[in-house]
KEKE-3310 file (N, C-alpha, C; in steps of 0.2 Angstrom, whole numbers, plus 5000, padded with zeros to 4 digits):
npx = (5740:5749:5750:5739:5739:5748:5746:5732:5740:5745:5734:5732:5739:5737:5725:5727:5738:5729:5713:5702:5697:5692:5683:5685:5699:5705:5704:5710:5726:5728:5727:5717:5701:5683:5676:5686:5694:5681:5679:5696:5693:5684:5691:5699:5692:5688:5698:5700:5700:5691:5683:5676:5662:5654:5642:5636:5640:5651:5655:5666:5680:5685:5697:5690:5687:5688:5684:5697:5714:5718:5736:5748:5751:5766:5782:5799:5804:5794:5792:5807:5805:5797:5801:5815:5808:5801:5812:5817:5805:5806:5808:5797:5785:5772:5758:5762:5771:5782:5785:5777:5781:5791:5786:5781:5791:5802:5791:5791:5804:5807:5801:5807:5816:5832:5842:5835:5834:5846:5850:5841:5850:5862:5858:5853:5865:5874:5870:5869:5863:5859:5861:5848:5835:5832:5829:5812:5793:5786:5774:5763:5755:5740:5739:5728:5719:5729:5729:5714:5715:5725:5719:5705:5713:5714:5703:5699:5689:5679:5682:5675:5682:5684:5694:5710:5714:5731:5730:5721:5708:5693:5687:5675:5678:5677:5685:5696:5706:5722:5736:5748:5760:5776:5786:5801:5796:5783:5766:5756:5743:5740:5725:5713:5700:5684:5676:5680:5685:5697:5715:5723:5734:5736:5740:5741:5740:5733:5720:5703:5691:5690:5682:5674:5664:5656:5655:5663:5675:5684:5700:5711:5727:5737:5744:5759:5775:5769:5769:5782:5780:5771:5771:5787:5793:5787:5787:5802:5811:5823:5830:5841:5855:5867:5883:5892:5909:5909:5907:5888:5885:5894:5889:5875:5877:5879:5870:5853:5841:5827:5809:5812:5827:5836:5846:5857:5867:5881:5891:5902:5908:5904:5889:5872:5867:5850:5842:5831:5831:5826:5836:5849:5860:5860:5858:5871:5882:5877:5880:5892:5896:5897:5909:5914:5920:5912:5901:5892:5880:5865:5855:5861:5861:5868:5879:5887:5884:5892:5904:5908:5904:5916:5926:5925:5929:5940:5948:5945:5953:5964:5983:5992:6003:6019)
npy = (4183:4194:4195:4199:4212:4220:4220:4228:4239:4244:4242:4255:4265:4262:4270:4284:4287:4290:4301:4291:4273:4262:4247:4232:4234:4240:4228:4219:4225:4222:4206:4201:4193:4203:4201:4200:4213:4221:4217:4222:4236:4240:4235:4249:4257:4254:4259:4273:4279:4286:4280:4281:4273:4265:4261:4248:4245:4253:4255:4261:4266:4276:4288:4297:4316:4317:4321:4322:4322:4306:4295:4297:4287:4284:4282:4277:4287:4298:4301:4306:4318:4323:4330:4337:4346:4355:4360:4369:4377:4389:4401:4406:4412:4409:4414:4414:4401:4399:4396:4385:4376:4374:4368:4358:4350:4348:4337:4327:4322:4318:4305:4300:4287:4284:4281:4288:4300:4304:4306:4313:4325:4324:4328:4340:4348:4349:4355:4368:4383:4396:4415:4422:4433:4450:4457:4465:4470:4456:4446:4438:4421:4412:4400:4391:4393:4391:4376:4374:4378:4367:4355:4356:4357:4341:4335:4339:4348:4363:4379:4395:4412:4427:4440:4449:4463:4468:4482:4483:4483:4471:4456:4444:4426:4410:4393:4380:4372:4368:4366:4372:4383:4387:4401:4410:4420:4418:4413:4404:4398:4391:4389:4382:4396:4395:4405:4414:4404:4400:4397:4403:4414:4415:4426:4419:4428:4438:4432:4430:4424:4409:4397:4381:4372:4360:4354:4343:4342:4336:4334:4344:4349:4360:4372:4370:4374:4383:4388:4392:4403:4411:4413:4412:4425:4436:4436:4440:4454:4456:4447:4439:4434:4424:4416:4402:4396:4379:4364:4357:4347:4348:4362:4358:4352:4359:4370:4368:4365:4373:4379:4392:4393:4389:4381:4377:4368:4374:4370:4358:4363:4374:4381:4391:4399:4406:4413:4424:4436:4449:4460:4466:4465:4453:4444:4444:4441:4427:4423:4425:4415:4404:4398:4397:4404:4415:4426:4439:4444:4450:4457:4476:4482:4473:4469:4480:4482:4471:4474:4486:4479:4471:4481:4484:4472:4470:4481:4478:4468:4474:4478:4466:4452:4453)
npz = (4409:4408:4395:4390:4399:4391:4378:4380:4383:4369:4360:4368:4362:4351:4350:4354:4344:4333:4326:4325:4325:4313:4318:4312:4307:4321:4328:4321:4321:4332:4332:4337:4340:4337:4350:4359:4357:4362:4375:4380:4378:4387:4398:4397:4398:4413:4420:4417:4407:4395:4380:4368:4358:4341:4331:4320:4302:4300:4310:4326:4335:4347:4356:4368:4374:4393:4409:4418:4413:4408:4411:4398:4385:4378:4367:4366:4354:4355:4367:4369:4357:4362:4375:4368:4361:4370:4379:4370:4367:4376:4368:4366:4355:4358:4369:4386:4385:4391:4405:4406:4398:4404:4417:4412:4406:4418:4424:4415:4411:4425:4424:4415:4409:4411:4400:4390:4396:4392:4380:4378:4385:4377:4365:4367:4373:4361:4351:4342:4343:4331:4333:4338:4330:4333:4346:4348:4345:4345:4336:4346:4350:4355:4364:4366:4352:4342:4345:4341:4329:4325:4328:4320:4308:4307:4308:4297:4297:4294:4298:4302:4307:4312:4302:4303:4294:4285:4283:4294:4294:4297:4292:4290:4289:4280:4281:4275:4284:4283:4285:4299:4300:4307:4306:4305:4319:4318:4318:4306:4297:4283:4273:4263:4257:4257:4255:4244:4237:4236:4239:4254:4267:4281:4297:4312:4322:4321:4318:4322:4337:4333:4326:4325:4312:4311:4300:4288:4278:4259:4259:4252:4240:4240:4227:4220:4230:4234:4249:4250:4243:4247:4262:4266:4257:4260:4276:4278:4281:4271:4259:4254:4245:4242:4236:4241:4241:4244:4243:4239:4249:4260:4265:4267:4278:4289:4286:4288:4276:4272:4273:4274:4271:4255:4245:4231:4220:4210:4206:4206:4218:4220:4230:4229:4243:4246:4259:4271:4283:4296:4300:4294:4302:4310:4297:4292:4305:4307:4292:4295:4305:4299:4294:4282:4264:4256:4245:4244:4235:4233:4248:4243:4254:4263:4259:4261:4275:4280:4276:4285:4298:4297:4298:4310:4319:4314:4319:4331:4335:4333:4331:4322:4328:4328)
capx = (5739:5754:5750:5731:5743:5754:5739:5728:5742:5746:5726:5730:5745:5733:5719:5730:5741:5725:5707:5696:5697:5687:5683:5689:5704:5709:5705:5717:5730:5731:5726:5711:5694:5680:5673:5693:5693:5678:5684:5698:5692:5681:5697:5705:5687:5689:5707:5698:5703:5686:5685:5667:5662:5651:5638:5636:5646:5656:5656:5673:5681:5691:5700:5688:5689:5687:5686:5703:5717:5725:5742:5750:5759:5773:5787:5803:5805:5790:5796:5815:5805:5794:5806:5818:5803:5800:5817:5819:5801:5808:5811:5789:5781:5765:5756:5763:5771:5790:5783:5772:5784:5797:5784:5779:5799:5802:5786:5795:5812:5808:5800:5810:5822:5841:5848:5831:5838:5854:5849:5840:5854:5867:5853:5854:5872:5878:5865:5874:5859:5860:5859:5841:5834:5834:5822:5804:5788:5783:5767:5763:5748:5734:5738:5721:5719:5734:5726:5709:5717:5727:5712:5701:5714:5718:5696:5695:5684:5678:5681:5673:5684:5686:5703:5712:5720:5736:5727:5718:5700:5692:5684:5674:5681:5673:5690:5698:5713:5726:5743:5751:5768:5779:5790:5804:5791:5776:5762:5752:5737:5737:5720:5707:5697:5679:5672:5685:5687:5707:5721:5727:5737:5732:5744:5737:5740:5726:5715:5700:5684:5690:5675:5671:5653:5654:5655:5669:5679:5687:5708:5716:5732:5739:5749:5768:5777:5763:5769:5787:5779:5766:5777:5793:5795:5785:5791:5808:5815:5828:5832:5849:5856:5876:5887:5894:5912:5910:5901:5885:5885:5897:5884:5869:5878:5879:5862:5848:5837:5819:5804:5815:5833:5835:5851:5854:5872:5882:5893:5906:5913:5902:5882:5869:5861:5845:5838:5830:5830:5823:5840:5856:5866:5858:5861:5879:5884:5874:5884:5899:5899:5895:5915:5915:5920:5905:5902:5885:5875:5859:5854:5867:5862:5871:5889:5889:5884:5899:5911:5907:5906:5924:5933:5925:5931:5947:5949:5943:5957:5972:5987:5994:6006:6026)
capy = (4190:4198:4196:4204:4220:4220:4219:4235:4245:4241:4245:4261:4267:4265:4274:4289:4289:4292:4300:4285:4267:4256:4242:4226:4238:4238:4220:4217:4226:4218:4200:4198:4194:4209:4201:4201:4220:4225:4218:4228:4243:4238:4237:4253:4262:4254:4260:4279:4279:4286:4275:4280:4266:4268:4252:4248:4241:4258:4258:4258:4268:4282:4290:4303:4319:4316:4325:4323:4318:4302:4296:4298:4280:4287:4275:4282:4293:4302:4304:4310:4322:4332:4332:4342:4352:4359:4362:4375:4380:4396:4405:4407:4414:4410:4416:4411:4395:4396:4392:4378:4372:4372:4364:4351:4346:4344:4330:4322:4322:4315:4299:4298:4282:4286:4281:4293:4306:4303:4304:4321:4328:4326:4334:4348:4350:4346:4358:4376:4389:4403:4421:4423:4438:4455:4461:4468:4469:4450:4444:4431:4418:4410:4390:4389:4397:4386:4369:4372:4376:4360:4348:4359:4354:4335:4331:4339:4353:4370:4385:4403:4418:4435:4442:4457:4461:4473:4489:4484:4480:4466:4452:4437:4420:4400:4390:4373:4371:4364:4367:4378:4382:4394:4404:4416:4418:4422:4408:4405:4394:4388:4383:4384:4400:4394:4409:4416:4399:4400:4395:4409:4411:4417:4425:4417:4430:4441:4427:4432:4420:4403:4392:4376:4373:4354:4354:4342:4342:4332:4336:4348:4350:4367:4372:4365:4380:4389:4390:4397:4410:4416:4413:4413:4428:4443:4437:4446:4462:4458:4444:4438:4428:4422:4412:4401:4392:4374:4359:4358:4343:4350:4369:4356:4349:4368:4372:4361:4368:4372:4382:4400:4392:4386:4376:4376:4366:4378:4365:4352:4367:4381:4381:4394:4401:4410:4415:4428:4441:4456:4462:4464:4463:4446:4438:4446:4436:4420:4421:4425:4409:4397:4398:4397:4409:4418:4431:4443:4447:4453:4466:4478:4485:4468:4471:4487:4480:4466:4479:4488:4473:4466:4484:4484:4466:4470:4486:4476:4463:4475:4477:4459:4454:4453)
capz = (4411:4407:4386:4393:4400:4384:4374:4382:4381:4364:4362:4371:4361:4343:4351:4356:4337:4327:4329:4326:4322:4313:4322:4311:4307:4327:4329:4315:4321:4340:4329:4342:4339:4339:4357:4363:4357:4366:4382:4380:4378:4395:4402:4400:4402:4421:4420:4416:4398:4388:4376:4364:4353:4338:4331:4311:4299:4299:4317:4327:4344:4347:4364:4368:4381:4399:4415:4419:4408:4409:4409:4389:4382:4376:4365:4366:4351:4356:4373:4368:4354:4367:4378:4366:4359:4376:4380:4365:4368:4380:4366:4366:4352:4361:4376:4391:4384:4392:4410:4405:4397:4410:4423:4408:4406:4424:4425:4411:4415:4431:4425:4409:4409:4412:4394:4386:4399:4390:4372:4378:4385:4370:4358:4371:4373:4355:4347:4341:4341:4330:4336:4338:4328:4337:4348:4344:4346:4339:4337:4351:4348:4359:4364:4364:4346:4341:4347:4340:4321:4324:4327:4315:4302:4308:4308:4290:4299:4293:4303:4303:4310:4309:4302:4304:4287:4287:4285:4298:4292:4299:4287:4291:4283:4282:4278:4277:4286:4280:4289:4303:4301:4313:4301:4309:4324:4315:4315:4301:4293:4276:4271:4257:4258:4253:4253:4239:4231:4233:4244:4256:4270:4288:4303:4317:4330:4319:4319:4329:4336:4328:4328:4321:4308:4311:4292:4286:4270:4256:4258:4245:4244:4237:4221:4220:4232:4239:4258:4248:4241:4253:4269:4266:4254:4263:4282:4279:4277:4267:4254:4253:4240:4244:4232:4244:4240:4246:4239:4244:4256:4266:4266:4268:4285:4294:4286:4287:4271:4276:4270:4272:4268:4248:4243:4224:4217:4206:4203:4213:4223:4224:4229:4231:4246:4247:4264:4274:4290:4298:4304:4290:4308:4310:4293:4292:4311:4304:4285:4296:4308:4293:4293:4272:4260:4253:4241:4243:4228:4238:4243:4244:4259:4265:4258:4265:4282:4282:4275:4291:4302:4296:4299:4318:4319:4311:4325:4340:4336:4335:4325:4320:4332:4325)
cpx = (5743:5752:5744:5737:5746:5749:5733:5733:5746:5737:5727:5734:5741:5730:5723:5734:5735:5717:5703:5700:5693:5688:5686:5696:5709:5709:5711:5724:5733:5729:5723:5704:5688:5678:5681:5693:5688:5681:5689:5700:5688:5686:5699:5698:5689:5695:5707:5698:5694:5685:5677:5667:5654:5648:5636:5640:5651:5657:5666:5674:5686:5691:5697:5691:5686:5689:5693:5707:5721:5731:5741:5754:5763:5780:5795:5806:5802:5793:5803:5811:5801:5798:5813:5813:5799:5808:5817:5810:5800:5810:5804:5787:5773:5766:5756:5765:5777:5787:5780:5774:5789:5794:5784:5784:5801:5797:5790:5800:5813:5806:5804:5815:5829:5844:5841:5835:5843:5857:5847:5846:5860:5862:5855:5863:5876:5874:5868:5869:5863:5860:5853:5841:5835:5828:5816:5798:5784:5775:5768:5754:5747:5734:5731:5718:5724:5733:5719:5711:5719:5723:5708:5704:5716:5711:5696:5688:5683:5678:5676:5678:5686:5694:5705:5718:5727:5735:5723:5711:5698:5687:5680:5677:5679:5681:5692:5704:5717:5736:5745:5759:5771:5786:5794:5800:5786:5771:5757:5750:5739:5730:5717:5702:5691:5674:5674:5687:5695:5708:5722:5727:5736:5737:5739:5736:5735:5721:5711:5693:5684:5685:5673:5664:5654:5653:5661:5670:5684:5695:5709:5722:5735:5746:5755:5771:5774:5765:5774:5784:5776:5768:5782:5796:5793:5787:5796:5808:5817:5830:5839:5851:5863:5877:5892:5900:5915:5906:5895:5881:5887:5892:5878:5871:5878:5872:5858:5842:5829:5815:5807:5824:5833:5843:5852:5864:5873:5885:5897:5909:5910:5894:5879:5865:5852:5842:5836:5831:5825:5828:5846:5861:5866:5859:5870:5883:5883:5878:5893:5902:5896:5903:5916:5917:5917:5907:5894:5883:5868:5860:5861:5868:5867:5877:5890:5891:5889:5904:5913:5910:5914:5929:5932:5928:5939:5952:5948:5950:5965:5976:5990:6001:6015:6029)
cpy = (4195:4199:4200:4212:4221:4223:4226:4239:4245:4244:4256:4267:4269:4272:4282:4290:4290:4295:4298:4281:4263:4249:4234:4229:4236:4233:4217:4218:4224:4210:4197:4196:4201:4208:4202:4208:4225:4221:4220:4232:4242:4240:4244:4257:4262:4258:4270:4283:4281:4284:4278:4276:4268:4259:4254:4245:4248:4259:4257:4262:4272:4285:4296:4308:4318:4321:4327:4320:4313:4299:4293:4291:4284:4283:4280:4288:4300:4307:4309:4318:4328:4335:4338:4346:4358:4361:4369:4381:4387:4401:4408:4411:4415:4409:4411:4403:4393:4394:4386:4373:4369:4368:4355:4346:4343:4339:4325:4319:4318:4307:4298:4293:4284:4286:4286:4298:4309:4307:4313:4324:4329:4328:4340:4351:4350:4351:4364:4380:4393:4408:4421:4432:4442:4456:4463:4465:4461:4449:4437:4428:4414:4401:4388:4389:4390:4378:4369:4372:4368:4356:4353:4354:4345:4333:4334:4345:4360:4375:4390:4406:4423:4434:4447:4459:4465:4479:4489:4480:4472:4462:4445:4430:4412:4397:4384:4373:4367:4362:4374:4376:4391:4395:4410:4415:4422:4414:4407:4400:4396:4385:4387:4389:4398:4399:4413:4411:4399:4400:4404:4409:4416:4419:4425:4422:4436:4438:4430:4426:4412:4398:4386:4376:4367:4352:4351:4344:4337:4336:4338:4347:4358:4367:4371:4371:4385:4391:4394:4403:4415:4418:4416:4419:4434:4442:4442:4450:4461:4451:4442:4433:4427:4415:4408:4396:4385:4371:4358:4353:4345:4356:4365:4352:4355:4371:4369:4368:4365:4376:4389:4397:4388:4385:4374:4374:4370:4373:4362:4357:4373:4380:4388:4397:4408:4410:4423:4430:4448:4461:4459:4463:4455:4441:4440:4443:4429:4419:4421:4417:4401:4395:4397:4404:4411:4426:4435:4445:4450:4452:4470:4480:4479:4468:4473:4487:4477:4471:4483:4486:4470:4473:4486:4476:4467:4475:4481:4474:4467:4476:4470:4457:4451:4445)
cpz = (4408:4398:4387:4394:4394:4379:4374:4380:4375:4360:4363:4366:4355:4344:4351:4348:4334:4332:4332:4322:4319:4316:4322:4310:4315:4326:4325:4318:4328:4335:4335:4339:4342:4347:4358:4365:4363:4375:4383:4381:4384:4399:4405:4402:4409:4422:4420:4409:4395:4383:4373:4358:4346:4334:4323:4308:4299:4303:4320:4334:4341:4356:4365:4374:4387:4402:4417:4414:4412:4407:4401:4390:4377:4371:4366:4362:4351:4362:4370:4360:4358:4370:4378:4366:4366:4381:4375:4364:4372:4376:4363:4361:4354:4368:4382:4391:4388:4399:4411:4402:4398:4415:4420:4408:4412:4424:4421:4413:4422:4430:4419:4413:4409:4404:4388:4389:4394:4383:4372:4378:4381:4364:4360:4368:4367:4349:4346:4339:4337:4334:4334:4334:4332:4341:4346:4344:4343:4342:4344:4350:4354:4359:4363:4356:4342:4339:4342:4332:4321:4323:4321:4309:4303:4307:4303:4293:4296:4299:4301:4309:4308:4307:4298:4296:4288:4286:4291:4299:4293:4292:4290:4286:4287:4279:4280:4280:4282:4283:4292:4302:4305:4306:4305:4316:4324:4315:4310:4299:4287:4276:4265:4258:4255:4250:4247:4235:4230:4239:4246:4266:4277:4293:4308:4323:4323:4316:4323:4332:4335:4333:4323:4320:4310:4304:4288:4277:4266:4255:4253:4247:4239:4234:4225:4223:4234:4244:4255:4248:4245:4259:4269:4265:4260:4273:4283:4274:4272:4265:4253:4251:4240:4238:4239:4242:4244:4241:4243:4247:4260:4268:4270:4277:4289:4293:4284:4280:4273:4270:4268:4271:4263:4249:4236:4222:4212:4202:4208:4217:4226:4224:4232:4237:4246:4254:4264:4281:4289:4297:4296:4297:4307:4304:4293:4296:4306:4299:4290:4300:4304:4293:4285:4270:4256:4250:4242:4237:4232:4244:4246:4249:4265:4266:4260:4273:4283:4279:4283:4295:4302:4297:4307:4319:4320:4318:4330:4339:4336:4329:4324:4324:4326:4322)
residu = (UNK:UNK:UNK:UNK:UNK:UNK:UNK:UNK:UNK:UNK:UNK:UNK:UNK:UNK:UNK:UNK:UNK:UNK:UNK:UNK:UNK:UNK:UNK:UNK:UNK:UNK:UNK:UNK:UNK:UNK:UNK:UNK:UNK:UNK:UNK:UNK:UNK:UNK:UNK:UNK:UNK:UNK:UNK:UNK:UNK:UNK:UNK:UNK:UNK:UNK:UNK:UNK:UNK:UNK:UNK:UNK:UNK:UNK:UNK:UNK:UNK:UNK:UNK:UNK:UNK:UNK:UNK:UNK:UNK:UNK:UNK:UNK:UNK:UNK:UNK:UNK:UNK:UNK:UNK:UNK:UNK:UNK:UNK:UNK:UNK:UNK:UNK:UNK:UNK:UNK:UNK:UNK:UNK:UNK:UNK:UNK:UNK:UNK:UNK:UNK:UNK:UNK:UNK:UNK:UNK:UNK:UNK:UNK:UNK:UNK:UNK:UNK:UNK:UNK:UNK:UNK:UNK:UNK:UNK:UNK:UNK:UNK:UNK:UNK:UNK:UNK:UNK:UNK:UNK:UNK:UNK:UNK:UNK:UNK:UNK:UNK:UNK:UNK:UNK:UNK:UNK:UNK:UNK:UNK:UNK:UNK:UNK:UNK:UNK:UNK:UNK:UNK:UNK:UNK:UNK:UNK:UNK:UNK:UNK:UNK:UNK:UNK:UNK:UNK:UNK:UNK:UNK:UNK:UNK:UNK:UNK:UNK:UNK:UNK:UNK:UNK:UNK:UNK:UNK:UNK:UNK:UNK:UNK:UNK:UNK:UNK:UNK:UNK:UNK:UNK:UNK:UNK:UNK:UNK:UNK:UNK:UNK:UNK:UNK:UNK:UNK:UNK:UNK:UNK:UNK:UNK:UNK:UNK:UNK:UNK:UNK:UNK:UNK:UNK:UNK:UNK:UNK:UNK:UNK:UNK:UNK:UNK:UNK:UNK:UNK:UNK:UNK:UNK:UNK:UNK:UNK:UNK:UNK:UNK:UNK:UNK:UNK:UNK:UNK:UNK:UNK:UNK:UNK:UNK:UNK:UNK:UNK:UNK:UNK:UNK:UNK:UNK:UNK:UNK:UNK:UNK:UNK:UNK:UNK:UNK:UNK:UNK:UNK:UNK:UNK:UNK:UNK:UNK:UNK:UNK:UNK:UNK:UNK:UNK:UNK:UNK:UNK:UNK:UNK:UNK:UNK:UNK:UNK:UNK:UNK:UNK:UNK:UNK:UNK:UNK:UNK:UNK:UNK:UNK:UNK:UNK:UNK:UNK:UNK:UNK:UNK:UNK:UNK:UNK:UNK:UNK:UNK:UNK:UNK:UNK:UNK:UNK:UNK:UNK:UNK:UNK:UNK:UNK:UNK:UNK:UNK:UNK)
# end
């Protein structure tokens, strides 16, 4: 009985990692026979689990939607990754997301196992945020909007939705999805534009309508640095390229290099930054608590600002004491 229990949820764990399964595929990976598999999935049916099943040689199963959701199998890295990711999720780019995500973390947290607890809490506590940008009107996006790109792009599906361009003017567009990425705290779709025949890149929060055709697609993937260029560059203000004098293992353990932080070895002592901001205050703080000795080349309005910044610094702190 106990390898039967073992076994379902082992079953339930696949179904929930992926869309669909082909049907020899699952059997293979529990090393059951096809009759084992369909009893099985009988099981968790009873258990409340929607299970829909599909007959052919191409047939297989997948975890469908139900009336009510039932409980998520969880392994422990999944666990300890939501976990953080709803901890840092109060800083909400989307609509109405920091309360839902405080009620979600309490359910967790309480049935979480003590050494997962554990594992959370020194991520929490051991983690050194930056200063968050400044204030300002940010765009905020629609979980529902959010969720439905995400599965759009994860089944290979086509959308249709209007979109609001930066003059304003509204456009219809049929597109491939292809990746969401949160940038600064702006959302944005990457996908294949069909009706222009070219990659182009979408802020989610002037998305309008999004609606699947039931039209799938064969995966593109988009030229070598397209998200760079399209994302990264026009987000910020202001540009800011720093000669940092360290090596740059030691720069790459303070700054984790992403889609808007570039890392480029000068030589064994001195490496390149490249980011961005909105706010020269905000990169000025940020370059000052790297604790390195850095040099600014862009843009100038940068220099100017830490000249500033280091003689209010230099006055807060006083004469030098004897």
């Amino acid at each position: 009985m106990a390898d039967t229990t073992g076994r379902v949820l082992r079953l339930l764990s696949l179904l929930q990692a992926r869309h669909e399964w082909p049907g020899p595929e699952l059997a293979g990976r529990l090393a059951v026979s096809p009759r084992t598999l369909r009893r099985d999935v009988d099981r968790l049916r009873e258990l409340g689990y929607p299970v829909d099943a599909t007959s052919g040689p191409a047939g297989g199963y997948r975890l469908a939607a139900g009336t009510a959701m039932p409980p998520l199998l969880l392994d422990d890295e999944e666990a300890v990754a939501i976990a953080v990711g709803l901890r840092t999720a109060a800083a909400g780019t989307v609509t109405g997301i920091e309360e839902t995500s405080a009620r979600a973390l309490a359910k967790l947290e309480q049935v979480l196992p003590s050494r997962l607890r554990r594992r959370v809490n020194a991520l929490q506590t051991q983690t050194v945020a930056l200063p968050a940008p400044p204030p300002g009107p940010w765009p905020t996006v629609d979980p529902a909007t959010l969720a439905l790109l995400a599965q759009a792009g994860r089944d290979r599906e086509r959308l249709r939705f209007g979109y609001r361009r930066r003059d304003g003017a509204q456009s219809p567009r049929l597109a491939e999805p292809y990746r969401l990425v949160a940038a600064g705290r702006r959302w944005y779709l990457v996908a294949w534009d069909a009706g222009r025949g070219d990659w182009r890149t979408f802020r989610v929060d002037r998305i309008t309508g999004p609606r699947p055709t039931g039209v799938r697609f064969a995966r593109r993937e988009p030229p070598e640095g397209y998200v760079e260029r399209s994302i990264v560059a026009p987000i910020s203000r202001y540009q800011a390229v720093v000669t940092l004098r360290a090596p740059l293992a030691v720069v790459a353990e303070r700054i984790r290099p992403s889609a808007h932080v570039r890392l480029e070895a000068v030589d064994e002592d001195t490496c390149l930054l490249r980011t961005g901001g909105d706010s020269l205050e905000w990169l000025a703080l940020t370059l000052g608590l790297l604790d390195l000795d850095f040099t600014v080349h862009e843009p100038p309005e940068l220099a100017g600002r830490m000249r500033a910044l280091a003689a209010r610094l230099r006055d807060a702190a006083g004469p030098p004491p004897p």
